[in-house]
Biopython code that builds the backbone (N, CA, C, O; Angstrom):
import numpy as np
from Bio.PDB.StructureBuilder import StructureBuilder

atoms = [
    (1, "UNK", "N", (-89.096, 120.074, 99.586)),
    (1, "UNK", "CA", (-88.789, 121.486, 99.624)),
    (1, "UNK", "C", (-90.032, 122.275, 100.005)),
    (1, "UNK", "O", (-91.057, 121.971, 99.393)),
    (2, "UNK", "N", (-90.088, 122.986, 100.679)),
    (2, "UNK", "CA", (-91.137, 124.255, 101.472)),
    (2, "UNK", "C", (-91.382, 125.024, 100.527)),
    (2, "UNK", "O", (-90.349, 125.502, 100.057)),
    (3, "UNK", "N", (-92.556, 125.446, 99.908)),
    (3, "UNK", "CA", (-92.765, 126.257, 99.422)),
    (3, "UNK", "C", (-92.839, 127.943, 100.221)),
    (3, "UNK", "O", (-93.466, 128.122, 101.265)),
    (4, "UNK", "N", (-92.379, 128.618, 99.782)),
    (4, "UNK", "CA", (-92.648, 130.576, 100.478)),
    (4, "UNK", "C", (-93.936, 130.705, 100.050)),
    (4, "UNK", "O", (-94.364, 130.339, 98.955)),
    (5, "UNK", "N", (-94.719, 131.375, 101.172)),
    (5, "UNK", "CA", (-95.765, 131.603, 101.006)),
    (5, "UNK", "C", (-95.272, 133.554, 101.256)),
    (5, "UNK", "O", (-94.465, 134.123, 101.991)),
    (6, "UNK", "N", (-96.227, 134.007, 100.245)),
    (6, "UNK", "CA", (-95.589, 135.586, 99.309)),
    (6, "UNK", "C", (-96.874, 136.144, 99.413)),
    (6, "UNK", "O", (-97.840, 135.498, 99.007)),
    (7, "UNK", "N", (-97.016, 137.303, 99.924)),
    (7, "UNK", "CA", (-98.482, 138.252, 99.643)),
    (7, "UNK", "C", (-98.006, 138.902, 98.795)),
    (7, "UNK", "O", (-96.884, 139.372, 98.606)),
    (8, "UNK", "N", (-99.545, 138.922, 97.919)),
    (8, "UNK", "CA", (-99.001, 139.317, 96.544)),
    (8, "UNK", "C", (-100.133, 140.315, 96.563)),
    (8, "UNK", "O", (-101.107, 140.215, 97.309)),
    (9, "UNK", "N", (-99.822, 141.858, 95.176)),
    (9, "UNK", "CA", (-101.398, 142.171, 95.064)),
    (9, "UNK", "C", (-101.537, 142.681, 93.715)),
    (9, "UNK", "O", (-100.781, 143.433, 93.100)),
    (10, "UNK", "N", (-102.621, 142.151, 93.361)),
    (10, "UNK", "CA", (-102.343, 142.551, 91.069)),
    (10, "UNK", "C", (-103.786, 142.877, 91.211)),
    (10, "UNK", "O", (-104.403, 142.603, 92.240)),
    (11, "UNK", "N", (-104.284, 143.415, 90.268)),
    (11, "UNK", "CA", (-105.191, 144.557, 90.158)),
    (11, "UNK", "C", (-105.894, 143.205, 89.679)),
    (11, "UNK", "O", (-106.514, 142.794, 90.660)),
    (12, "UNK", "N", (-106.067, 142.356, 88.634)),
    (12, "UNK", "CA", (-106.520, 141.218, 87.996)),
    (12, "UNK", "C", (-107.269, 140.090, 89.124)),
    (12, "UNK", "O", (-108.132, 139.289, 88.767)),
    (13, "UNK", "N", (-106.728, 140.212, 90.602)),
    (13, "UNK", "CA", (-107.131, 139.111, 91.467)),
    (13, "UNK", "C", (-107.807, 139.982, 92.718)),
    (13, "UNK", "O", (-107.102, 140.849, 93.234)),
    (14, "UNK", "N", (-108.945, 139.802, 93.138)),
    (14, "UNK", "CA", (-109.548, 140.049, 94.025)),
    (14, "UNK", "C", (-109.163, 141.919, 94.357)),
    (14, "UNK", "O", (-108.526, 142.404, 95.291)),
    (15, "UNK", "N", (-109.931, 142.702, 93.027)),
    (15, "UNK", "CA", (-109.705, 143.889, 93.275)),
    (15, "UNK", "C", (-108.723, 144.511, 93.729)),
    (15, "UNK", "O", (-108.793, 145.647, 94.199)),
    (16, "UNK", "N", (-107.444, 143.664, 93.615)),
    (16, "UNK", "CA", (-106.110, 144.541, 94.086)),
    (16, "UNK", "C", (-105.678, 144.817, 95.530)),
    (16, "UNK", "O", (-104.755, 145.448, 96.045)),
    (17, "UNK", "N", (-106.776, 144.049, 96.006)),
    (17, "UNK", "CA", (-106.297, 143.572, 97.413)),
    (17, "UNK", "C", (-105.089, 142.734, 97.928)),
    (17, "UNK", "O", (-104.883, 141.564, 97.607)),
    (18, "UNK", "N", (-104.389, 143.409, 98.689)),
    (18, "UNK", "CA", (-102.872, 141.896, 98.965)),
    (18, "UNK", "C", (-103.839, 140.565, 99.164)),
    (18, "UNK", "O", (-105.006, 140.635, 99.549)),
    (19, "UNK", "N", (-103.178, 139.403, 98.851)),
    (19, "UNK", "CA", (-103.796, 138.191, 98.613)),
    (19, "UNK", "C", (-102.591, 137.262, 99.176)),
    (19, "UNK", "O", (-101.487, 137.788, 99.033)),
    (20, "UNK", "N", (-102.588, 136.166, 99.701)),
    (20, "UNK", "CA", (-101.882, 134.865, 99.844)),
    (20, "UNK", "C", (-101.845, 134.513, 98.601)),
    (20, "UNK", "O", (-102.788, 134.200, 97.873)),
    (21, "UNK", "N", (-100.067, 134.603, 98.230)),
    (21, "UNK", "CA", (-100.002, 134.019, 97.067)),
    (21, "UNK", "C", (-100.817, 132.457, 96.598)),
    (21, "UNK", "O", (-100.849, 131.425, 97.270)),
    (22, "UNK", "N", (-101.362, 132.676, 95.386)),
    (22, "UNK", "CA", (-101.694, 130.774, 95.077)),
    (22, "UNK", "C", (-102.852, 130.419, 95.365)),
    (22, "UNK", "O", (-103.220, 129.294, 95.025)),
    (23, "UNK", "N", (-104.134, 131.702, 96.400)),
    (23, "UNK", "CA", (-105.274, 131.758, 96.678)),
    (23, "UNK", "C", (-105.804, 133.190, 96.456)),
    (23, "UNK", "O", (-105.243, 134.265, 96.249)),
    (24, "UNK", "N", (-107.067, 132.816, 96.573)),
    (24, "UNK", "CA", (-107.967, 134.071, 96.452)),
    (24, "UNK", "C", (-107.845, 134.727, 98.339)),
    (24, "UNK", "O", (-108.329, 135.780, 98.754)),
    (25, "UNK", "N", (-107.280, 133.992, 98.915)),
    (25, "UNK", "CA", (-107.579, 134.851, 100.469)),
    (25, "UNK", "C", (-106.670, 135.931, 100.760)),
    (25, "UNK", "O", (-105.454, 136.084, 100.879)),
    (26, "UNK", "N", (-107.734, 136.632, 100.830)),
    (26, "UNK", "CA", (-107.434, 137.978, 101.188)),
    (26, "UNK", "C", (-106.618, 138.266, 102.829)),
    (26, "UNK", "O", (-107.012, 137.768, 103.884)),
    (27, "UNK", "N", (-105.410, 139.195, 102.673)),
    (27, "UNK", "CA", (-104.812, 139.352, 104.124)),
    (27, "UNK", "C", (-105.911, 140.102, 104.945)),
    (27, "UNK", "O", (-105.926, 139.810, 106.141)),
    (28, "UNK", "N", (-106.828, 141.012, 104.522)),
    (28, "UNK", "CA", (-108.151, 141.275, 105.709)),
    (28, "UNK", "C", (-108.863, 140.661, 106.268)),
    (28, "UNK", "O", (-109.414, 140.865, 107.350)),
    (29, "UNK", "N", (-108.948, 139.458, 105.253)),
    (29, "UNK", "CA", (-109.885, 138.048, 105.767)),
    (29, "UNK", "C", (-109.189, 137.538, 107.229)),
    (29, "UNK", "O", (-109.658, 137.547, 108.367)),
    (30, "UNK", "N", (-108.053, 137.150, 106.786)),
    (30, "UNK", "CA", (-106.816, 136.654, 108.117)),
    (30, "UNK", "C", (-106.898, 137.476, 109.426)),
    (30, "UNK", "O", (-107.116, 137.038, 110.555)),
    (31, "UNK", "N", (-106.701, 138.627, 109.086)),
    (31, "UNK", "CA", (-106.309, 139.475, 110.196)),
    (31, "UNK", "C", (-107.830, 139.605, 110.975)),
    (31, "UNK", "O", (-107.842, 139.693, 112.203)),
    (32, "UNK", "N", (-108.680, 139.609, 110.461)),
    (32, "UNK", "CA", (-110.079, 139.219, 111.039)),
    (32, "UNK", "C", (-110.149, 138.509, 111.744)),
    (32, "UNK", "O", (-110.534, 138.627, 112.907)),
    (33, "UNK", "N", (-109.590, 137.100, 110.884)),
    (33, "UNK", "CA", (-110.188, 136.299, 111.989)),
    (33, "UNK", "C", (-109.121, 136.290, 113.468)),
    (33, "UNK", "O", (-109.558, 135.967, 114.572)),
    (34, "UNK", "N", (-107.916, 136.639, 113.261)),
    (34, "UNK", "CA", (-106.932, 136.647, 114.595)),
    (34, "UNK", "C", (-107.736, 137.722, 115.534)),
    (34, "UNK", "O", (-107.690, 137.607, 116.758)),
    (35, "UNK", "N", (-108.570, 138.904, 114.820)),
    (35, "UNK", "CA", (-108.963, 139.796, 115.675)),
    (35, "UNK", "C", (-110.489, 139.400, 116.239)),
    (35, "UNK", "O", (-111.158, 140.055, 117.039)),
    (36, "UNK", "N", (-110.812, 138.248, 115.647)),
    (36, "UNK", "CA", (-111.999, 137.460, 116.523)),
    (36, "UNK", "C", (-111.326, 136.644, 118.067)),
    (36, "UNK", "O", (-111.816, 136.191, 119.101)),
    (37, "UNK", "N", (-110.040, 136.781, 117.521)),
    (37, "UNK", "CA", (-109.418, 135.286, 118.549)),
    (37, "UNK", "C", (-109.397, 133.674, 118.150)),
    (37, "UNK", "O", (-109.234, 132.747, 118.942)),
    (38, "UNK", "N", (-109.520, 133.619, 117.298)),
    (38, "UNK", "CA", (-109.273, 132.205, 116.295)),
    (38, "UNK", "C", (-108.237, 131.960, 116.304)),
    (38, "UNK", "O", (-107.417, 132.851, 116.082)),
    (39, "UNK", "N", (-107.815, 130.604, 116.573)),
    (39, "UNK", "CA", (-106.431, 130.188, 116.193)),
    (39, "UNK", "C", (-106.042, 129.743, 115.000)),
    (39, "UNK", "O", (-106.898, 129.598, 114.127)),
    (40, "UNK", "N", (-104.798, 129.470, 114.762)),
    (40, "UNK", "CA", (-104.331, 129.380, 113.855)),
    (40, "UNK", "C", (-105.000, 127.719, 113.025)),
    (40, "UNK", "O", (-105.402, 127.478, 111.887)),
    (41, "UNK", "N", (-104.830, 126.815, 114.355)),
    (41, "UNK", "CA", (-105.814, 125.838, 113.559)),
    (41, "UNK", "C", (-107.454, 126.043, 112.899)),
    (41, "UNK", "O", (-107.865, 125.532, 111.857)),
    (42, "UNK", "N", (-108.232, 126.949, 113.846)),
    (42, "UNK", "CA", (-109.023, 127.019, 113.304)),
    (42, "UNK", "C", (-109.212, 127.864, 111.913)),
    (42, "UNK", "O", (-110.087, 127.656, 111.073)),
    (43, "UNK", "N", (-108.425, 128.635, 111.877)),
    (43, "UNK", "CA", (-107.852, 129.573, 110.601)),
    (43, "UNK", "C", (-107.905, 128.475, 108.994)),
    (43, "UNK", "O", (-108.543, 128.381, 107.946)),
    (44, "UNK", "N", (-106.726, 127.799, 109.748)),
    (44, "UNK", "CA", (-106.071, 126.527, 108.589)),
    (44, "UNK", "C", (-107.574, 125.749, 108.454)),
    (44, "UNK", "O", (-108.044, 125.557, 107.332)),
    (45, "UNK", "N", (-108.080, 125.442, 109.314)),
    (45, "UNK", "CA", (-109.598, 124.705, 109.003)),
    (45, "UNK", "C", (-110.597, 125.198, 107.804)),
    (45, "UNK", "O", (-110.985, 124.664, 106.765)),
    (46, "UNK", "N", (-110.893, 126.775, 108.582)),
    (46, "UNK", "CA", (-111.486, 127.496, 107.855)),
    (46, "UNK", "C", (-111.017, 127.619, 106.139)),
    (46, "UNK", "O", (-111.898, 127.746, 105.289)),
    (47, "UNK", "N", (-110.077, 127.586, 105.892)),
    (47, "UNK", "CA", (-109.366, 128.156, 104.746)),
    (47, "UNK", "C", (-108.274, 126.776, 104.455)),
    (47, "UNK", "O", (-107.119, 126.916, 104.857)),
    (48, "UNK", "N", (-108.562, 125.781, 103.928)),
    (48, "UNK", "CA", (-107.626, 124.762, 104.113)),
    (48, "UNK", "C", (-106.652, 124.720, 103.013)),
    (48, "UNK", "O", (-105.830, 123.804, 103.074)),
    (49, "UNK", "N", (-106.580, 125.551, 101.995)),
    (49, "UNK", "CA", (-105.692, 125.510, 101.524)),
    (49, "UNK", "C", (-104.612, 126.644, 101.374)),
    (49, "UNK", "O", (-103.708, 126.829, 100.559)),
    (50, "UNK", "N", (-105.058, 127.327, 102.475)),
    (50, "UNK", "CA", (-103.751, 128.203, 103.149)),
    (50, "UNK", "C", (-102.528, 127.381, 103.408)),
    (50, "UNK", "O", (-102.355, 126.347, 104.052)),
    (51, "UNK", "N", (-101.665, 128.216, 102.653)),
    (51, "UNK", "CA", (-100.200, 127.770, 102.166)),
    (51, "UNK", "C", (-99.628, 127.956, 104.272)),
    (51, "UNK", "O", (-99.967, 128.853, 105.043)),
    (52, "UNK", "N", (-98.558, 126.513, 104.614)),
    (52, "UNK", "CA", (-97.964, 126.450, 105.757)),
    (52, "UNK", "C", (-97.294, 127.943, 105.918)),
    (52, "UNK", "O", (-96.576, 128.402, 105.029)),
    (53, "UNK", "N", (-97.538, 128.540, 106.920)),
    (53, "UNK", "CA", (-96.965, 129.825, 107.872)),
    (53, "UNK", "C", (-97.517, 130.898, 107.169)),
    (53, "UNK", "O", (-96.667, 131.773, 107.003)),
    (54, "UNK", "N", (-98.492, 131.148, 106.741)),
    (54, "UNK", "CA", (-99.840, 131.954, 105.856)),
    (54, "UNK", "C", (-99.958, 133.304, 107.155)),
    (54, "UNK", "O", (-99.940, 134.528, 107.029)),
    (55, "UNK", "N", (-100.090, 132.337, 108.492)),
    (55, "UNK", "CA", (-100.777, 133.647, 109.510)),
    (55, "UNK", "C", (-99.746, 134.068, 109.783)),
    (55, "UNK", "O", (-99.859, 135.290, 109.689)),
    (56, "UNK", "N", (-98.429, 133.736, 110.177)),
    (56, "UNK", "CA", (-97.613, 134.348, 110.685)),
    (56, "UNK", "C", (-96.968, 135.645, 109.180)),
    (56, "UNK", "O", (-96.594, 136.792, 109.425)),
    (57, "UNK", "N", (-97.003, 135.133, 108.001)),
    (57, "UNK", "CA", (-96.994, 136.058, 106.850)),
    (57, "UNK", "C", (-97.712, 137.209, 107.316)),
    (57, "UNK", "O", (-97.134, 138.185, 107.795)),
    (58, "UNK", "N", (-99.020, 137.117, 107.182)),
    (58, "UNK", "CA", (-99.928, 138.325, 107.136)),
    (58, "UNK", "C", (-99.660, 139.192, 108.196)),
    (58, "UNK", "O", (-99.974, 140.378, 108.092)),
    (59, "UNK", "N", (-98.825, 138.522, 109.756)),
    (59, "UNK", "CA", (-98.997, 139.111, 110.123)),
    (59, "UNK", "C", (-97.445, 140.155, 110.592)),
    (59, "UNK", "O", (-97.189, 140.954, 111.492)),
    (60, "UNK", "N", (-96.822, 139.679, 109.608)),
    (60, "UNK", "CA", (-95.518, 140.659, 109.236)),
    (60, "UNK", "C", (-95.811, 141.481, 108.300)),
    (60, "UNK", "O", (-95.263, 142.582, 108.255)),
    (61, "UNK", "N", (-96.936, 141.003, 107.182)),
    (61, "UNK", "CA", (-97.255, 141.961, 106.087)),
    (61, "UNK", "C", (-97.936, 143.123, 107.206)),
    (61, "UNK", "O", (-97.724, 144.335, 107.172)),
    (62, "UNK", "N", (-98.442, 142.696, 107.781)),
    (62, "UNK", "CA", (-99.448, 143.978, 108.229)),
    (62, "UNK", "C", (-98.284, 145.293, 109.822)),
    (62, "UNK", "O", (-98.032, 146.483, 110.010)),
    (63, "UNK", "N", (-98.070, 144.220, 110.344)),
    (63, "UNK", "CA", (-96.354, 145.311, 111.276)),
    (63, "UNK", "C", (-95.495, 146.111, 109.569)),
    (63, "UNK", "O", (-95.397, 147.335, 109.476)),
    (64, "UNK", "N", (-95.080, 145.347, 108.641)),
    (64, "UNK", "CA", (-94.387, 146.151, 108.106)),
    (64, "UNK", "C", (-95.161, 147.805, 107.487)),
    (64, "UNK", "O", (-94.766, 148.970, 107.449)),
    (65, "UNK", "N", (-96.370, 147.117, 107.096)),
    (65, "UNK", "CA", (-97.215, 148.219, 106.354)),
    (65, "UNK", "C", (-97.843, 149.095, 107.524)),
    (65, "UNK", "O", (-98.606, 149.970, 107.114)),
    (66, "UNK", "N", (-97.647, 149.020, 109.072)),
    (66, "UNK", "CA", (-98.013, 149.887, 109.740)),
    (66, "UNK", "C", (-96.424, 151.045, 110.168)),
    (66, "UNK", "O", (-96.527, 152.229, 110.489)),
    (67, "UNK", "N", (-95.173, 150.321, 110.052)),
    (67, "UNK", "CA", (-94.411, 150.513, 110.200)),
    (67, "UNK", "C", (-94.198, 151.499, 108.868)),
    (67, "UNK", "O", (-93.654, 152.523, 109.284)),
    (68, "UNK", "N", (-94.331, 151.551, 107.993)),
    (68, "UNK", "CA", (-94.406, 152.429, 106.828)),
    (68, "UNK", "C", (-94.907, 153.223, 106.619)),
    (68, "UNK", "O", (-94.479, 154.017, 105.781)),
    (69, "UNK", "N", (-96.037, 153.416, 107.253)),
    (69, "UNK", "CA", (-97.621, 154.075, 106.986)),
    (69, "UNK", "C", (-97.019, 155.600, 107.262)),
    (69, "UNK", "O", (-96.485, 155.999, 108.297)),
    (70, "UNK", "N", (-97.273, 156.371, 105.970)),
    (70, "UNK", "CA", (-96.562, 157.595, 106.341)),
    (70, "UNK", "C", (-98.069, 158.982, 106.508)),
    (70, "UNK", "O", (-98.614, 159.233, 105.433)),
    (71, "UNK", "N", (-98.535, 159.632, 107.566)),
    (71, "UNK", "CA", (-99.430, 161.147, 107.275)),
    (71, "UNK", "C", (-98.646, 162.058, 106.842)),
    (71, "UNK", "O", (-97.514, 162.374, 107.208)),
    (72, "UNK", "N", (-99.553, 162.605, 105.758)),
    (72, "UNK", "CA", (-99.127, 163.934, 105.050)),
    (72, "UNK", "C", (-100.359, 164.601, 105.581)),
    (72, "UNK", "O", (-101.494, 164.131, 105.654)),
    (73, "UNK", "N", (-99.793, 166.136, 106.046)),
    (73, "UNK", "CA", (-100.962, 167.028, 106.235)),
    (73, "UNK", "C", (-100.818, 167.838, 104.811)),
    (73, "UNK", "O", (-99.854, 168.211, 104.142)),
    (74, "UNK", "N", (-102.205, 167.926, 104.679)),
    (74, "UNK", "CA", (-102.793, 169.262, 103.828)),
    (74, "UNK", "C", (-103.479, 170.105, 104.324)),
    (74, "UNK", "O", (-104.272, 170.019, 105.261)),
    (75, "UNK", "N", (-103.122, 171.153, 103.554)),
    (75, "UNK", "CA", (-103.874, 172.797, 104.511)),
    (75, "UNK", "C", (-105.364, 172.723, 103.905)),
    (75, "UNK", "O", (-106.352, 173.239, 104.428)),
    (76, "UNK", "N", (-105.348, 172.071, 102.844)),
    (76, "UNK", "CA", (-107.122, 172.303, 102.780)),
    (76, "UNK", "C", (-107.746, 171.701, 103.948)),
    (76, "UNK", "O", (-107.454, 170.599, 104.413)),
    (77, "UNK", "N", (-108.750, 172.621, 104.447)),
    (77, "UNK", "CA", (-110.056, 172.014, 105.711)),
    (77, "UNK", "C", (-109.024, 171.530, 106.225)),
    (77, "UNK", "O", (-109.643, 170.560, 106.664)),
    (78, "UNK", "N", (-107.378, 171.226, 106.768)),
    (78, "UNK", "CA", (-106.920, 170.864, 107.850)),
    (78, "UNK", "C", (-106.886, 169.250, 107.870)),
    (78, "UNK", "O", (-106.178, 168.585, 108.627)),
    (79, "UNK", "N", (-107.813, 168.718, 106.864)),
    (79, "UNK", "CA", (-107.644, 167.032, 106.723)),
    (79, "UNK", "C", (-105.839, 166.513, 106.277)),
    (79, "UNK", "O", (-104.878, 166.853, 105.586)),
    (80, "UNK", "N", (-106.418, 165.201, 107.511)),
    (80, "UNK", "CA", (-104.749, 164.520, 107.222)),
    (80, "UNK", "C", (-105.489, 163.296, 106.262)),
    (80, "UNK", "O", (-106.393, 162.553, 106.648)),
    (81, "UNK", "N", (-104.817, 163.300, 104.838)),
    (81, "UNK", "CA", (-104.370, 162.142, 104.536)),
    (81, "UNK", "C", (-103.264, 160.988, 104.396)),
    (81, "UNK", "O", (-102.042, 161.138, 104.404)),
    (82, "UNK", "N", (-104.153, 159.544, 104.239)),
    (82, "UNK", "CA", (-103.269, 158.687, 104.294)),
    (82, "UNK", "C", (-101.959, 158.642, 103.545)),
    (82, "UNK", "O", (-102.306, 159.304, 102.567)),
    (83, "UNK", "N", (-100.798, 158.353, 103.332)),
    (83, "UNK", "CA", (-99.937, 158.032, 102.036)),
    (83, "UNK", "C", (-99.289, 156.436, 102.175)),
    (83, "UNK", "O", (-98.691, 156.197, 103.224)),
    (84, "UNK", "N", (-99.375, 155.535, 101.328)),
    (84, "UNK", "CA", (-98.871, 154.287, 102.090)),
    (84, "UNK", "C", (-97.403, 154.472, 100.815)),
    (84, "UNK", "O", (-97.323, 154.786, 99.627)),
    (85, "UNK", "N", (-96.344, 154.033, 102.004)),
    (85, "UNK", "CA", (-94.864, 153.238, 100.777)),
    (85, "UNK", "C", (-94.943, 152.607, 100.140)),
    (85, "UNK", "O", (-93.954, 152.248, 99.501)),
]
sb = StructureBuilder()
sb.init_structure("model")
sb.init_model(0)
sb.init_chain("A")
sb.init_seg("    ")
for serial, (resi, resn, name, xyz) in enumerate(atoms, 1):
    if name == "N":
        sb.init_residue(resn, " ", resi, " ")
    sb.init_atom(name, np.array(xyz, "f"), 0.0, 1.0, " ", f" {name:<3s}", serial, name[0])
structure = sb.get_structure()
């Protein structure tokens, strides 16, 4: 049976950063290295106990959370802040 690999994020594990369930690796770590151009083997190398389909996870976690990503304007000084769902 396949285990689901789940980004998870608890205040208790790596400052509350989303995490690959079952490890300390962080989804910024990942998305790094795809934005070096690393493949996925070298990824799995790097990090070998990244749970099977880990990159392709992160990288739905990260389309959904851009897909969500909501600006609120405020009239103070005209700054937009972030709001995430």
């Amino acid at each position: 049976m396949k285990k689901s690999t789940s980004i998870i994020a608890n205040s208790e594990i790596c400052h509350g950063k989303p995490v690959i369930a079952g490890t300390r690796i962080m989804v910024w770590q990942i998305l790094e290295l795809l934005e070096e151009e690393k493949t996925k083997k070298e990824i799995n190398t790097a990090y070998p106990t990244l749970p099977q389909g880990a990159v392709e996870k992160v990288l739905h976690y990260a389309a959904e959370r851009a897909k969500t990503e909501t600006y609120v304007h405020f009239t103070k000084e005209s700054e937009r802040y972030r709001v995430f769902a």
